[in-house]
FIRO-209788 format. One line per 4 residues: their letters; for each residue x negated, y, z of C-alpha. Coordinates in pm, whole numbers. Layout:
BEGIN
A	X:Y:Z | ... .
This chain:
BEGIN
XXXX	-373:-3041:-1898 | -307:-2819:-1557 | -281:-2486:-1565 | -555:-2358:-1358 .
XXXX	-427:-2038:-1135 | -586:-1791:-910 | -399:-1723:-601 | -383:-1458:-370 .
XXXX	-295:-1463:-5 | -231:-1211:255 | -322:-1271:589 | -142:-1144:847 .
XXXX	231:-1369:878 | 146:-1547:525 | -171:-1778:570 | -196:-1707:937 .
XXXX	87:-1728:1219 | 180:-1426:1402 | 273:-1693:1713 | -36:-1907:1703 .
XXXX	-265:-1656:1517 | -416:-1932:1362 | -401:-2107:993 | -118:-2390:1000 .
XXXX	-256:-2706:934 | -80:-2756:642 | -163:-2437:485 | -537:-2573:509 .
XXXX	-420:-2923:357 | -289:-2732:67 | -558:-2456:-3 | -838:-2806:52 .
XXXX	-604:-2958:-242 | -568:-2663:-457 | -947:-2592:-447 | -984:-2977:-561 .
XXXX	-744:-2916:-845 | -924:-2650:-995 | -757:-2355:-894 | -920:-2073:-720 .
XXXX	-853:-1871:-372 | -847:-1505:-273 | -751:-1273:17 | -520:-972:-4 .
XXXX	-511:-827:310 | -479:-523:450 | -776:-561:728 | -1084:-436:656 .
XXXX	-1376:-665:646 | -1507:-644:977 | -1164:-744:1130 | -1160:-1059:898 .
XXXX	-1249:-1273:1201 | -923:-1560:1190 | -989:-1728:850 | -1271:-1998:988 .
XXXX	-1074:-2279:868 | -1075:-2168:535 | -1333:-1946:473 | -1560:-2243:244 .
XXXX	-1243:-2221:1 | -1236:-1824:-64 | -1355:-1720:-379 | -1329:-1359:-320 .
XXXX	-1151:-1077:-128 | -906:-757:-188 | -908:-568:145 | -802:-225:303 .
XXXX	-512:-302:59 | -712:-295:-283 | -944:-10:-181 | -1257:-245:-140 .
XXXX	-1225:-568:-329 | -1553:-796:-386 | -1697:-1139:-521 | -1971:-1234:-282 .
XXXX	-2213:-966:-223 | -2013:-777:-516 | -1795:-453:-518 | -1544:-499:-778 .
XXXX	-1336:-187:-681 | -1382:55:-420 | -1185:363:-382 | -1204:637:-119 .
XXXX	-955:842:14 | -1069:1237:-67 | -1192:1448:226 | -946:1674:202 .
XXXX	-610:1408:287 | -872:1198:548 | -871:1577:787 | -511:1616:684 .
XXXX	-475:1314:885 | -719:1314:1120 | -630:1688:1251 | -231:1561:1264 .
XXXX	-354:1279:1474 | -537:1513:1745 | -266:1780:1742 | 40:1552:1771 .
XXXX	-159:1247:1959 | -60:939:1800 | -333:681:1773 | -550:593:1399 .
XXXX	-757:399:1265 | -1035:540:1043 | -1154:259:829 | -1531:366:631 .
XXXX	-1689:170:342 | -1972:24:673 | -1775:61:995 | -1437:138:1162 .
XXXX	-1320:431:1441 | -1035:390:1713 | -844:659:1819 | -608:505:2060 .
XXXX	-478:782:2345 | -136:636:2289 | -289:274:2395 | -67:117:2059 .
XXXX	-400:2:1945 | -468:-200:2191 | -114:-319:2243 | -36:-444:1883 .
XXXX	-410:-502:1746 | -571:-678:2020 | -267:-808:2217 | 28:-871:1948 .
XXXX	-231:-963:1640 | -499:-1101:1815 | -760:-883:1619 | -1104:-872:1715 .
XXXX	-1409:-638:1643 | -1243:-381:1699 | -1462:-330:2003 | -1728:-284:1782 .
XXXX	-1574:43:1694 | -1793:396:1622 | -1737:719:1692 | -1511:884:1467 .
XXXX	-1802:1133:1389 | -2039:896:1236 | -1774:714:1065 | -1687:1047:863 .
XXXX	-1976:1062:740 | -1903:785:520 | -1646:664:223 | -1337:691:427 .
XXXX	-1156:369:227 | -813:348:443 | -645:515:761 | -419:326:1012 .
XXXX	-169:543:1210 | 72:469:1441 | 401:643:1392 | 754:546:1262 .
XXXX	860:538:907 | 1058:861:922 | 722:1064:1029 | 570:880:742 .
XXXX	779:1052:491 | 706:1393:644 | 328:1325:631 | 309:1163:305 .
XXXX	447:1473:151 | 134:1647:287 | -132:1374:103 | -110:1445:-263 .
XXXX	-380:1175:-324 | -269:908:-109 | 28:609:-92 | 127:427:202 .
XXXX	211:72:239 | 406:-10:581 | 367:-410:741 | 464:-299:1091 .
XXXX	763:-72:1199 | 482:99:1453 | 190:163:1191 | 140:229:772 .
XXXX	-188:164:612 | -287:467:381 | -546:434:72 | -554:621:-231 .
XXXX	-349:688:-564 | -468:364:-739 | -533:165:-416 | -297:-124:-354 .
XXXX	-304:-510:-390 | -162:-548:-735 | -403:-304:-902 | -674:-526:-659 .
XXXX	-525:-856:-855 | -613:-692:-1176 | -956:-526:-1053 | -1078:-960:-987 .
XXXX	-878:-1056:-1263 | -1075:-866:-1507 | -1407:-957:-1305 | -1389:-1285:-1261 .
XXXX	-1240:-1334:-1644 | -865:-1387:-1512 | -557:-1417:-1702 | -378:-1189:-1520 .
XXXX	-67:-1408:-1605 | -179:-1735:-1435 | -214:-1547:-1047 | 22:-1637:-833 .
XXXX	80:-1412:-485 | 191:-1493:-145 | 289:-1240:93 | 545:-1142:403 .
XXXX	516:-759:385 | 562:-451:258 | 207:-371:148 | 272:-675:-33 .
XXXX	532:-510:-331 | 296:-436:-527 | 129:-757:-644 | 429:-949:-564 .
XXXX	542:-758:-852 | 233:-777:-1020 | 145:-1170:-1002 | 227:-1410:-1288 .
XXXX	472:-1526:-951 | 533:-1324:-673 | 595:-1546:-362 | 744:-1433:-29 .
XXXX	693:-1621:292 | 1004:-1701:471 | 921:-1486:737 | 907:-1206:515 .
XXXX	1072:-880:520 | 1390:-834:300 | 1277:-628:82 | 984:-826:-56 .
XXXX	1208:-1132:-84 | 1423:-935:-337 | 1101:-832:-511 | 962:-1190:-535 .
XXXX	1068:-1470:-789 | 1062:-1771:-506 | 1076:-1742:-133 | 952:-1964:63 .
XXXX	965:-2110:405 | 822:-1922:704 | 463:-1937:755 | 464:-2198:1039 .
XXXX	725:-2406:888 | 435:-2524:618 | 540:-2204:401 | 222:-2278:173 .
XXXX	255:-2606:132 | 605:-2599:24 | 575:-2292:-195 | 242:-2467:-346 .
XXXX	430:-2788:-404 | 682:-2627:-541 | 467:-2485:-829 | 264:-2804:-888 .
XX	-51:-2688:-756 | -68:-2926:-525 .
């Protein structure tokens, strides 16, 4: 008899192409197959859900979502997990971002705030990653109001470390030399894979992650089998126990072959 597995994907250079900004054809063959085999589909990604806007092709296969990096994960209409940054670290950043002028992203548990006076936004959301909705933005104000569940700024990695030491509740997981997502202590996509693994009545052993990142680590490590893309940075290939071929070189496919899922 198969063994039935849950698999997680991330989005951004893993199911979707960072040239084409779409889903390879393949990768849809094989996610069509793997849902026909029994096997079941989730996102890990670090977008929030109103920037989810690229997975059309697939969207009829997903069986549920970790997003913001494992702060808000959910089944359907569902929370399974959803953990907010405290007040106190969301000003810590917030006031940096103002005094030194570097732009963020405010991410709330109902809707999103751009602070772009540094345009890098624009440039690498909308222009480099094709993300959209992000027009649909409110003002920072309002958006403080709520569950702040991750923050998006734009800096360099050695800033990072001089911030981070400022946010005791907080970790940081970097997919972008120009930006870091931060969430809370707790927050990240492993601990997500365990959150829908205990929900949906998972062995935790048979989950199988795909990633190209380093918000990734942490359920590359904490999968049954960690996969990195091809693409991927170094770091997570040393982490994961197969690499595969780059996203738009049918990364999926393989990797899912591979495995005899498909």
């Amino acid at each position: 008899m198969m063994k039935r597995y849950a698999l997680f994907f991330d989005i951004d250079g893993t199911l979707v192409s960072f040239k084409t900004h779409e889903i390879p054809p393949s990768t849809i063959l094989a996610l069509t197959q793997a849902k026909a085999n029994g096997h079941r589909v989730y996102i890990a990604t670090g977008r929030p859900p109103i920037i989810i806007t690229n997975l059309g092709a697939i969207e009829h296969l997903i069986d549920g979502y970790i997003t913001t990096n494992g702060a808000l994960c959910f089944v359907g209409d569902k929370n399974v997990t959803c953990q907010p940054i405290p007040q106190s670290d969301v000003l810590t950043i917030v006031n940096d971002a103002k005094e030194k002028g570097y732009s963020l992203i405010v991410v709330g548990q109902r809707d999103v705030a751009v602070l772009d006076p540094t345009g890098d936004v624009q440039r690498i959301f909308q222009q480099m990653l094709a993300v959209k909705n992000l027009d649909k933005a409110s003002p920072l104000e309002q958006v403080l109001e709520q569950d702040i569940l991750q923050m998006t700024p734009f800096f360099p990695a050695d800033y990072e470390r001089q911030l981070m030491a400022q946010l005791p509740h907080c970790i940081s997981g970097r997919w972008h030399p120009e930006f870091t997502d931060i969430t809370a202590n707790g927050a990240d996509k492993g601990k997500g894979i365990l959150a829908i693994a205990q929900h949906e009545g998972l062995d935790a052993a048979n989950t199988i992650a795909f990633g190209d990142g380093g918000n990734d680590t942490s359920m590359i490590r904490q999968a049954g089998i960690g996969i990195a893309m091809g693409n991927a940075i170094d770091e997570l290939k040393q982490q994961a126990d197969y690499v595969t071929t780059p996203v738009d070189e049918d990364g999926i496919l393989n990797a899912l072959r591979h495995f005899c899922i498909v």
